[in-house]
Backbone as a ProteinNet text record, in pm:
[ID]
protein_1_A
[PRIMARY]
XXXXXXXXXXXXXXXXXXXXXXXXXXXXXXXXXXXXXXXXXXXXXXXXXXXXXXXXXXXXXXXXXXXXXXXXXXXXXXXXXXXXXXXXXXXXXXXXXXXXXXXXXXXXXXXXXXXXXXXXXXXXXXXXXXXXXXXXXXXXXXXXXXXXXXXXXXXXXXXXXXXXXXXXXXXXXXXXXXXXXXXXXXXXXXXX
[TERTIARY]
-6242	-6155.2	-6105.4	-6011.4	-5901.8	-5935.7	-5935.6	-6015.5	-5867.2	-5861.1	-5718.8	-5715.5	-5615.3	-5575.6	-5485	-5523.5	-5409.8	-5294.9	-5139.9	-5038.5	-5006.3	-5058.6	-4999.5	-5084.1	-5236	-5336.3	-5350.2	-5349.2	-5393	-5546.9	-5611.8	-5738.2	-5799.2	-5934.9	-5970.9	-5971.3	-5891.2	-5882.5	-5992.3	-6106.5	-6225.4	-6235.2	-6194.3	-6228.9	-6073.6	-5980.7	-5873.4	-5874.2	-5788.5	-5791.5	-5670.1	-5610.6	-5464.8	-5503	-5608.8	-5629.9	-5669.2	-5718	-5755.4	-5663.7	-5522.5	-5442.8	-5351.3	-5395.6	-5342.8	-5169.8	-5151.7	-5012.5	-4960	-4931.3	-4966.5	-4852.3	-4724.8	-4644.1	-4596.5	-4621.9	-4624	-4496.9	-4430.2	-4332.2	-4322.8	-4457.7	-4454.1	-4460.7	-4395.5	-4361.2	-4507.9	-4549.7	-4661.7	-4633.9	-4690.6	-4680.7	-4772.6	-4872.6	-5044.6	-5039.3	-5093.3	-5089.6	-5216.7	-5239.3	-5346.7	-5393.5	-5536	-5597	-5618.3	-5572.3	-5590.6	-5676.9	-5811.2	-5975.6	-5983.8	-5909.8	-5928.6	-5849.6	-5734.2	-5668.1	-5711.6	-5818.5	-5911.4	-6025.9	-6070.3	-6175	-6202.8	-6304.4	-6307.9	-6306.2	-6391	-6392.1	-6329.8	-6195.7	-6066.3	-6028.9	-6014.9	-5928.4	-5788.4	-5713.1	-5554	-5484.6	-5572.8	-5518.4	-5505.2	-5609.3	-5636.3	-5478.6	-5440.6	-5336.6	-5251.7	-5273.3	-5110.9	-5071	-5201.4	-5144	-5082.4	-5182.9	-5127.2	-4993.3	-4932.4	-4881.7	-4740.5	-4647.1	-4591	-4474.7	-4472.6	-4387.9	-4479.8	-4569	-4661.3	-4621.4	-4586.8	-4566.4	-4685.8	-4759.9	-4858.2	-4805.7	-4866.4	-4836.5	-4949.4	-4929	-5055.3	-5008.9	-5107.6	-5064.2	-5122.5	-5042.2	-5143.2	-5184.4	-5326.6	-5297.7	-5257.2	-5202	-5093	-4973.3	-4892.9	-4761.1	-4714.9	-4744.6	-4723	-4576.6	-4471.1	-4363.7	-4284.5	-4304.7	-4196.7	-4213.9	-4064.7	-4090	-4055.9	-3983.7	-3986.3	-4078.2	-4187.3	-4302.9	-4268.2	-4186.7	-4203	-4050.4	-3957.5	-3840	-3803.4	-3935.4	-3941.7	-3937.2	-3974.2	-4034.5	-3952.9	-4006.6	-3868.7	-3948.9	-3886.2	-3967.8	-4015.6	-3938.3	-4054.2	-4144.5	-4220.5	-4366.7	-4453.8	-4610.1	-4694.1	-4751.5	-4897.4	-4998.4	-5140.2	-5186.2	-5293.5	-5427.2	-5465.4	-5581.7	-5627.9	-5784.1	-5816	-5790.3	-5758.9	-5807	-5791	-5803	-5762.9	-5608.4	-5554.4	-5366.3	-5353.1	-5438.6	-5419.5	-5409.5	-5272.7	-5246.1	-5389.7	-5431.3	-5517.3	-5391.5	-5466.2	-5352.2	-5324.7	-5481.6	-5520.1	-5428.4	-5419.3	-5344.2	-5160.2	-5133.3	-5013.9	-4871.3	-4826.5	-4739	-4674.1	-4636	-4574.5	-4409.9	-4315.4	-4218.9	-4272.7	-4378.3	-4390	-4440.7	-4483.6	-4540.2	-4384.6	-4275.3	-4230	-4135.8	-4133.4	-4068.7	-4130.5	-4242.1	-4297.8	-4244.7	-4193.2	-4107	-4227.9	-4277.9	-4404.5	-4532	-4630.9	-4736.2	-4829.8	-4805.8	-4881.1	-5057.3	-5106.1	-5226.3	-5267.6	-5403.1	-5411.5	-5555.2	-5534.9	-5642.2	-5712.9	-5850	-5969.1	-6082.3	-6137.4	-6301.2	-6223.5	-6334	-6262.1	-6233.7	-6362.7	-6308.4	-6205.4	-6142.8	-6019.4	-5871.7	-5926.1	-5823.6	-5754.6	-5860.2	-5854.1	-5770.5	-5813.8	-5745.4	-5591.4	-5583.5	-5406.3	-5370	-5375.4	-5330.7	-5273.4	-5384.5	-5327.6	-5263	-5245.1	-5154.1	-5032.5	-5012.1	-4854.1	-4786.5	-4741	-4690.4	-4652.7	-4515.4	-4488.1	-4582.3	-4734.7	-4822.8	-4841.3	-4876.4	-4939.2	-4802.3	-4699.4	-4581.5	-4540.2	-4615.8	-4584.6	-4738.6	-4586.1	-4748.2	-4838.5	-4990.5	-5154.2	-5120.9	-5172.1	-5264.9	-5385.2	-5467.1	-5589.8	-5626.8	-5791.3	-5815.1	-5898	-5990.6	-6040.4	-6182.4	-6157.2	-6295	-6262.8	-6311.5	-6282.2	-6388.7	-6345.5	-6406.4	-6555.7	-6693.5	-6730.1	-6695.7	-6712.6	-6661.2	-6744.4	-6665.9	-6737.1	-6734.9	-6708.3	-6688.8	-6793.1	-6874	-7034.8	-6988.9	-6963.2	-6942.4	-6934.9	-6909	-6928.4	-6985.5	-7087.4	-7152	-7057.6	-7080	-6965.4	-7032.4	-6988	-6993.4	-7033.5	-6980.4	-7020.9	-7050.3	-7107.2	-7106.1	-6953.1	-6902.7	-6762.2	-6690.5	-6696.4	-6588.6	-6524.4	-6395.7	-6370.7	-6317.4	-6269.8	-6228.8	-6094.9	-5985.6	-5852.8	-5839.6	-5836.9	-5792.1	-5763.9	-5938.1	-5968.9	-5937.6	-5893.7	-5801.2	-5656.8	-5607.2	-5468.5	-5403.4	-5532	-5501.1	-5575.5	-5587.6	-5630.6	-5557.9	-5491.1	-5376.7	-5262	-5227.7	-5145.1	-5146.5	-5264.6	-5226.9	-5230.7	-5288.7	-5275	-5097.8	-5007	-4879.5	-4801.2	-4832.9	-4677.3	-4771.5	-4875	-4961	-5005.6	-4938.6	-4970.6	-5095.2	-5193.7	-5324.8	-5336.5	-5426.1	-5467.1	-5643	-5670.1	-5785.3	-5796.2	-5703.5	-5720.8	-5708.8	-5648.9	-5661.9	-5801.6	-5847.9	-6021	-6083.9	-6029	-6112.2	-6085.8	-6003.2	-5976.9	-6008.4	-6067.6	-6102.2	-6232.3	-6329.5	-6417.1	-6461.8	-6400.3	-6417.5	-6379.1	-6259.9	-6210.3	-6363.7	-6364.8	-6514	-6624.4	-6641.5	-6739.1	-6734.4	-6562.3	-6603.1	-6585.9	-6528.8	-6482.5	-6652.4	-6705.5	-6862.2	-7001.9	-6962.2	-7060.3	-7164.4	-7102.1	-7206.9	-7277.7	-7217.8	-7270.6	-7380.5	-7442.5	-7594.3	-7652.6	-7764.6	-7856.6	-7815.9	-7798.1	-7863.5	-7695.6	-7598	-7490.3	-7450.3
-6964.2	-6925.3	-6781.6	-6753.4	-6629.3	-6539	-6411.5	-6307.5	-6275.1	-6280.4	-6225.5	-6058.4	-6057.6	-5871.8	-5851.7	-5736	-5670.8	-5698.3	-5718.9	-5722	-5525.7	-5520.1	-5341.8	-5222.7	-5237.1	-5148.8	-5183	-5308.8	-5356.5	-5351.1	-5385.3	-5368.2	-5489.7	-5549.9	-5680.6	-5712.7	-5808.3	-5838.3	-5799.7	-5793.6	-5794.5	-5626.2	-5529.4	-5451.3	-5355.7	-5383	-5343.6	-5169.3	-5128.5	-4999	-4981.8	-5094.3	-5071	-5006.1	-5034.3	-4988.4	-4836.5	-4785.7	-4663	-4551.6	-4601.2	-4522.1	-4421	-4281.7	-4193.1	-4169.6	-4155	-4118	-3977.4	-3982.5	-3763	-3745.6	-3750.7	-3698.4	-3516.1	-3541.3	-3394	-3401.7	-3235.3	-3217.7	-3192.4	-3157.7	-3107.3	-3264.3	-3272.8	-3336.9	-3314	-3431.9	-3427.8	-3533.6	-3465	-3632.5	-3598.7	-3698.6	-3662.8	-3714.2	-3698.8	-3744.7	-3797.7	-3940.3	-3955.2	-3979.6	-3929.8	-4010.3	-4163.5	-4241.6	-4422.5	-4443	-4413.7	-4431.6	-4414.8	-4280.3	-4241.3	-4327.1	-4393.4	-4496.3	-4626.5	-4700.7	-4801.7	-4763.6	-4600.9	-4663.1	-4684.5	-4740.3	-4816.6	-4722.3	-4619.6	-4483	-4388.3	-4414.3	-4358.2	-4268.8	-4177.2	-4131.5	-4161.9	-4133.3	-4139.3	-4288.6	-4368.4	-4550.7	-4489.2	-4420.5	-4355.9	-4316	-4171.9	-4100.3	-4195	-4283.7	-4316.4	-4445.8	-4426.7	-4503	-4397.3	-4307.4	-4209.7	-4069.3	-4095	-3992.8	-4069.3	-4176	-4222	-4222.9	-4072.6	-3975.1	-3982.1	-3991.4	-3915	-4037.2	-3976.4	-4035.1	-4074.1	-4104.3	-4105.8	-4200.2	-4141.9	-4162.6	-4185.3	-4301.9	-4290.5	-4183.1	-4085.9	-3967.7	-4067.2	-4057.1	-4142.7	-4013.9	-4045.8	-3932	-3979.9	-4098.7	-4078.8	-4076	-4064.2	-4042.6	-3930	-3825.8	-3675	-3614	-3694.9	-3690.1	-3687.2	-3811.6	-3886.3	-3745.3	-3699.9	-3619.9	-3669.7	-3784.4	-3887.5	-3865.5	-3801.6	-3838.9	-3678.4	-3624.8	-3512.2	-3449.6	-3562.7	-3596.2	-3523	-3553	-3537.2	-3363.4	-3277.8	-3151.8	-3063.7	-2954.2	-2823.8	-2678.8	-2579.5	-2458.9	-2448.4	-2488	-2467.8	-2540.7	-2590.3	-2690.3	-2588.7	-2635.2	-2599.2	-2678	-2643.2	-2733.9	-2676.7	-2782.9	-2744.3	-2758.8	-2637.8	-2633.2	-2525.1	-2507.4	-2389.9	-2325.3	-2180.9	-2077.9	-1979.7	-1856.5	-1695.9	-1690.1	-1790.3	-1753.1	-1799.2	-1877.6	-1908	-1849.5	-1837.2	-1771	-1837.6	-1779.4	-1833.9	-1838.2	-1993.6	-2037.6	-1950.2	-1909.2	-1850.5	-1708.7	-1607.5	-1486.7	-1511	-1607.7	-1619.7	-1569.8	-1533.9	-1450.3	-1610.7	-1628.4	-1742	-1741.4	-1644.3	-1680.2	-1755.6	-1666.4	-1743.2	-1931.7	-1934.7	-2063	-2178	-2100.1	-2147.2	-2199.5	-2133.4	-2148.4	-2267.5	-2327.8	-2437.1	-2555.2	-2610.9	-2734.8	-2868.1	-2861.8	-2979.5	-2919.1	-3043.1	-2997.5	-3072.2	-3079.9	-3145.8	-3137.8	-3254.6	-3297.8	-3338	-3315.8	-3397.3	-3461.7	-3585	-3693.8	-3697.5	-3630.4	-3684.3	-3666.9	-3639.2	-3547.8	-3428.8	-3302.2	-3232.8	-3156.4	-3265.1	-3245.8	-3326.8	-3426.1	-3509.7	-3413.9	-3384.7	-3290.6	-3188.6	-3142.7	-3020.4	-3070.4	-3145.7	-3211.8	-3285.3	-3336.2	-3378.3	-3239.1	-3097.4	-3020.8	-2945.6	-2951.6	-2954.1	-2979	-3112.7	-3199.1	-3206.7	-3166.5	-3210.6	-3000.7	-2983.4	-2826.9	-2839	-2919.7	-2948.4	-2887	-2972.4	-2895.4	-2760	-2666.9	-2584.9	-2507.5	-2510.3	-2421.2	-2387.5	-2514.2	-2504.2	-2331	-2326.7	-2176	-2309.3	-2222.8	-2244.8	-2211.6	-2271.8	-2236.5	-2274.5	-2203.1	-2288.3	-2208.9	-2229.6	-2206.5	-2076.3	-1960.7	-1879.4	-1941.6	-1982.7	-2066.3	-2165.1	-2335.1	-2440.6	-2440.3	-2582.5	-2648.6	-2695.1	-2720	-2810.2	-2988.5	-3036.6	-3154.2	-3261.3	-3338.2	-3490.6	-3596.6	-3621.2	-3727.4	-3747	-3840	-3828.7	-3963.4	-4047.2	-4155.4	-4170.4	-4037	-3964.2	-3869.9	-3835.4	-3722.8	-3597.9	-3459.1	-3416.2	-3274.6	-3239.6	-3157.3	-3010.3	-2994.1	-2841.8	-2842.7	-2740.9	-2782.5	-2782.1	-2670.4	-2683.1	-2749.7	-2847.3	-2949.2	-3027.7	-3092.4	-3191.9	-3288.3	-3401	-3496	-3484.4	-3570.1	-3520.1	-3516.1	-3646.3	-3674.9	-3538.7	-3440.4	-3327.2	-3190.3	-3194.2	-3106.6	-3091.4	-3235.1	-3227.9	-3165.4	-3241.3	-3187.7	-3050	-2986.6	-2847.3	-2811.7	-2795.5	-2699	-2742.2	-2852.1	-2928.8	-2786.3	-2831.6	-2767.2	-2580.7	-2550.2	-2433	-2367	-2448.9	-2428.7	-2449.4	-2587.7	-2588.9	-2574.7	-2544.3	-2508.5	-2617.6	-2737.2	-2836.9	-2889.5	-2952.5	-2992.2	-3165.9	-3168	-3239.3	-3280.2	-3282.1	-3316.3	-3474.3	-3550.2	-3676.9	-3781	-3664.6	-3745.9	-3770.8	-3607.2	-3638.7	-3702.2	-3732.5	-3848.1	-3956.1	-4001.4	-4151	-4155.2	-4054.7	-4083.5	-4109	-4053.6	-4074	-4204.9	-4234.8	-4392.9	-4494.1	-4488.8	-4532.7	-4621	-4489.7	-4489.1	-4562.7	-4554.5	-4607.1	-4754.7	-4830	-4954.2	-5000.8	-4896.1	-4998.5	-4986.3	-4888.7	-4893.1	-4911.9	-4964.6	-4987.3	-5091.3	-5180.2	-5316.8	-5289.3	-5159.4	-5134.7	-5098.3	-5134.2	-5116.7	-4971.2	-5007.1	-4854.4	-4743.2	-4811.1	-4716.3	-4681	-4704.3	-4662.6	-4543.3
11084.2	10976.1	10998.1	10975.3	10998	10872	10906.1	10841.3	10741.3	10592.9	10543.5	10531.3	10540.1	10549.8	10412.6	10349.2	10248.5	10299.7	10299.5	10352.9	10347.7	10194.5	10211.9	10290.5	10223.3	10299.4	10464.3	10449.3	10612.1	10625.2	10488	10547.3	10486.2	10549.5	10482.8	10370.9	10261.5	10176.8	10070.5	10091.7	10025.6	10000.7	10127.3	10110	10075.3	10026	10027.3	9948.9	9957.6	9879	9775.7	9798.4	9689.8	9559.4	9503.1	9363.8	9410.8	9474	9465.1	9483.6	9583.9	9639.4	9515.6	9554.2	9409.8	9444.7	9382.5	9358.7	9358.4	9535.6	9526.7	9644	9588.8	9639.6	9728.3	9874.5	9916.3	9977.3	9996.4	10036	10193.6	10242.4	10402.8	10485.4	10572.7	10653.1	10769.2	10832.4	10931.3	11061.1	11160.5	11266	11310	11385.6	11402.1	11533.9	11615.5	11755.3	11754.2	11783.8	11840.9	11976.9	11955	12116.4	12070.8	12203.7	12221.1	12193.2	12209.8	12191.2	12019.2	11955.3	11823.3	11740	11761.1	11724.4	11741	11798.2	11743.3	11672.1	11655.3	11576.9	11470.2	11441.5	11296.6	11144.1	11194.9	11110.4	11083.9	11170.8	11176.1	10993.5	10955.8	10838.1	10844	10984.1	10908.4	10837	10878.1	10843.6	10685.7	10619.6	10500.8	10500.3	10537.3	10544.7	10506.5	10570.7	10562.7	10463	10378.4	10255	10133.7	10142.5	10039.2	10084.4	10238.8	10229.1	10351.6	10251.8	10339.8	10432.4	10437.3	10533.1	10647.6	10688.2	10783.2	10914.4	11025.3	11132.4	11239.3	11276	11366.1	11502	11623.9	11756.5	11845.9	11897.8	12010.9	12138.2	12150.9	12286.8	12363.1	12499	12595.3	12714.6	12769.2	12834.6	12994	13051.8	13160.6	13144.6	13025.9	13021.4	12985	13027.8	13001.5	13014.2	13106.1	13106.6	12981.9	12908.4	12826.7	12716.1	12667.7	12591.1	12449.4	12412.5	12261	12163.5	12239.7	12149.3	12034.3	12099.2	12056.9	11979.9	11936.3	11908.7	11721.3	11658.8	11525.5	11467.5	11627	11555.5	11671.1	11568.1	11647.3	11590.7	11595.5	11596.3	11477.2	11349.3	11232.4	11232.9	11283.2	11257.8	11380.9	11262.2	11354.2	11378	11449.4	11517.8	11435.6	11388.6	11301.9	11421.9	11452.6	11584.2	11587.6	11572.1	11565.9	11650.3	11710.2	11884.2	11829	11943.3	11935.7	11866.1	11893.8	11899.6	11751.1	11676.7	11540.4	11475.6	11341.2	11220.4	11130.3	11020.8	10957.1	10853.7	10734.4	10666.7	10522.7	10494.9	10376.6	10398.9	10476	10517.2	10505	10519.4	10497.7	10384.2	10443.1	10295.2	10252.5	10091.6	10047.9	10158.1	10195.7	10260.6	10406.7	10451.9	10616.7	10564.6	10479.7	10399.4	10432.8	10357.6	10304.1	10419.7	10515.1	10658.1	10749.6	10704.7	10770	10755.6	10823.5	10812.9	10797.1	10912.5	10887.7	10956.4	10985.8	11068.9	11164.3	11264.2	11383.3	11389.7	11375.9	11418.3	11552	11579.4	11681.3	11620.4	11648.5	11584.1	11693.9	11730.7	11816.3	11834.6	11948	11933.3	12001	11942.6	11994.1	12145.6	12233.9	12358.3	12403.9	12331.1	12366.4	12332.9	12178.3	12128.7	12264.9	12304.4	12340.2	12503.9	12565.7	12670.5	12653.1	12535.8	12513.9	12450.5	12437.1	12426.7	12585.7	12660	12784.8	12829.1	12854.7	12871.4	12845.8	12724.5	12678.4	12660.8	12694.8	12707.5	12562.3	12528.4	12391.6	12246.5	12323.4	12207.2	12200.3	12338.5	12329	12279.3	12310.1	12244.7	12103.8	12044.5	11879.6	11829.3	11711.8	11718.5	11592.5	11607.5	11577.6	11424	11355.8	11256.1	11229.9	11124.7	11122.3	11026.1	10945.3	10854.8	10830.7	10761.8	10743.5	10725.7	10643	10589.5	10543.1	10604.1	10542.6	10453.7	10362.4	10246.2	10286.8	10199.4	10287.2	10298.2	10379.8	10432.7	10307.7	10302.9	10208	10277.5	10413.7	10488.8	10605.3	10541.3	10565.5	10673.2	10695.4	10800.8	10948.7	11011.4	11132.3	11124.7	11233	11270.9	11323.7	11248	11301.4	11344	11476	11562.8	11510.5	11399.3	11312.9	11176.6	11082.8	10939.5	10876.8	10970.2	10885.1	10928.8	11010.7	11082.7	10943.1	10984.8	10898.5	10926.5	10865.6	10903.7	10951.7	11017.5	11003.9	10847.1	10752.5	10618.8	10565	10564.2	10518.7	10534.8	10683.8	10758	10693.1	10690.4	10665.9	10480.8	10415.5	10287.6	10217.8	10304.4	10265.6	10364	10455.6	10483.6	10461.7	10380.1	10314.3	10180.2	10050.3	9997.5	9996.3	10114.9	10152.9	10170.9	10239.9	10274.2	10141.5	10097.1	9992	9838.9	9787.7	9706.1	9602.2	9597.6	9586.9	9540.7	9466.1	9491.7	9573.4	9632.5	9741.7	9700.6	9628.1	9566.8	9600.1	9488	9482.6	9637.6	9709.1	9841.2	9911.4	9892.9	9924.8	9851	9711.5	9613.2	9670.7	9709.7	9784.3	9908	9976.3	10090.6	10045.4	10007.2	9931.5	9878.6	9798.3	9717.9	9790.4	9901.2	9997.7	10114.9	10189	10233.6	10163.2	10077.1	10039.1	10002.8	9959.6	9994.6	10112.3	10181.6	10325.3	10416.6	10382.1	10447.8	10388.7	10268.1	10195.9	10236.2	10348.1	10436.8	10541.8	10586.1	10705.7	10775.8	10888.4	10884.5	10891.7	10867.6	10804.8	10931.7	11092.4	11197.8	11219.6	11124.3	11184.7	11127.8
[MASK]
++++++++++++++++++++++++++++++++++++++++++++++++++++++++++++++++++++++++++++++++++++++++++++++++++++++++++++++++++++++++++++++++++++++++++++++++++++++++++++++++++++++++++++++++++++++++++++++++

């Protein structure tokens, strides 16, 4: 027997999220690059993203096609690249005009030694200027083990320098990632 899917969430009927999805219209524009590996997995956040934020473009990066530059068609000098380094603006320091000059904002969806390798890779990325944060939130997205205390998810990433830029609140998105999470993993076994 054939497993049914939400037609809208895309996620198993049983475990759907339509009811939860808040109603949180943002003005910044995003396209998220993913790694191929980070785009099957099951614990993925942006499938999340992209019910509640349905501007958001997402891309599989591949890392042998480093040529094709399409992937990179959507964005131009006002957008940044949300990635921590030395070269990063922090978002909190920002005067409201440089804010206001941000057109959208580039992700990269992965671990962050993948991250850090399709940044290599694609020149495109490393040219967009950095931002990143002072001090993040702490994280609520208990479903992956994550590399630091202050790490975050993308979901969590995106909507705190979401509402960092256009001032916006971004709350209810981490509430639905949240409640989200919890039915879509609520079966899952103890050792996972």
């Amino acid at each position: 027997m054939a497993r049914e899917y939400c037609e809208k969430c895309h996620y198993l009927v049983k475990q759907c999220v339509c009811d939860l999805i808040p109603n949180l219209p943002q003005p910044l524009k995003v396209v998220i690059f993913q790694h191929p590996k980070e785009a099957k997995h099951a614990k993925n956040t942006i499938k999340l993203v992209e019910q509640v934020w349905p501007r958001v473009k997402c891309i599989i990066l591949p890392e042998d096609d480093i040529d094709n530059t399409d992937y990179f068609d959507a964005i131009n000098s006002n957008w940044c690249l949300l990635y921590p380094d030395e070269s990063s603006q922090k978002l909190e320091t920002l005067t409201e005009s440089a804010k206001a000059q941000i057109e959208g904002l580039v992700l990269i969806d992965a671990t962050w030694r993948k991250a850090y390798k399709l940044l290599r890779l694609y020149p495109r990325l490393q040219g967009l200027p950095k931002v990143s944060f002072a001090t993040s939130p702490q994280s609520v997205y208990d479903i992956r083990k994550a590399p630091s205390l202050d790490a975050l998810s993308s979901l969590e990433a995106l909507a705190y320098a979401s509402q960092l830029i256009s001032g916006k609140e971004t709350k209810p998105l981490v509430d639905f990632m949240v409640k989200a999470q919890a039915r879509l993993w609520q079966q899952r076994p103890a050792n996972e």
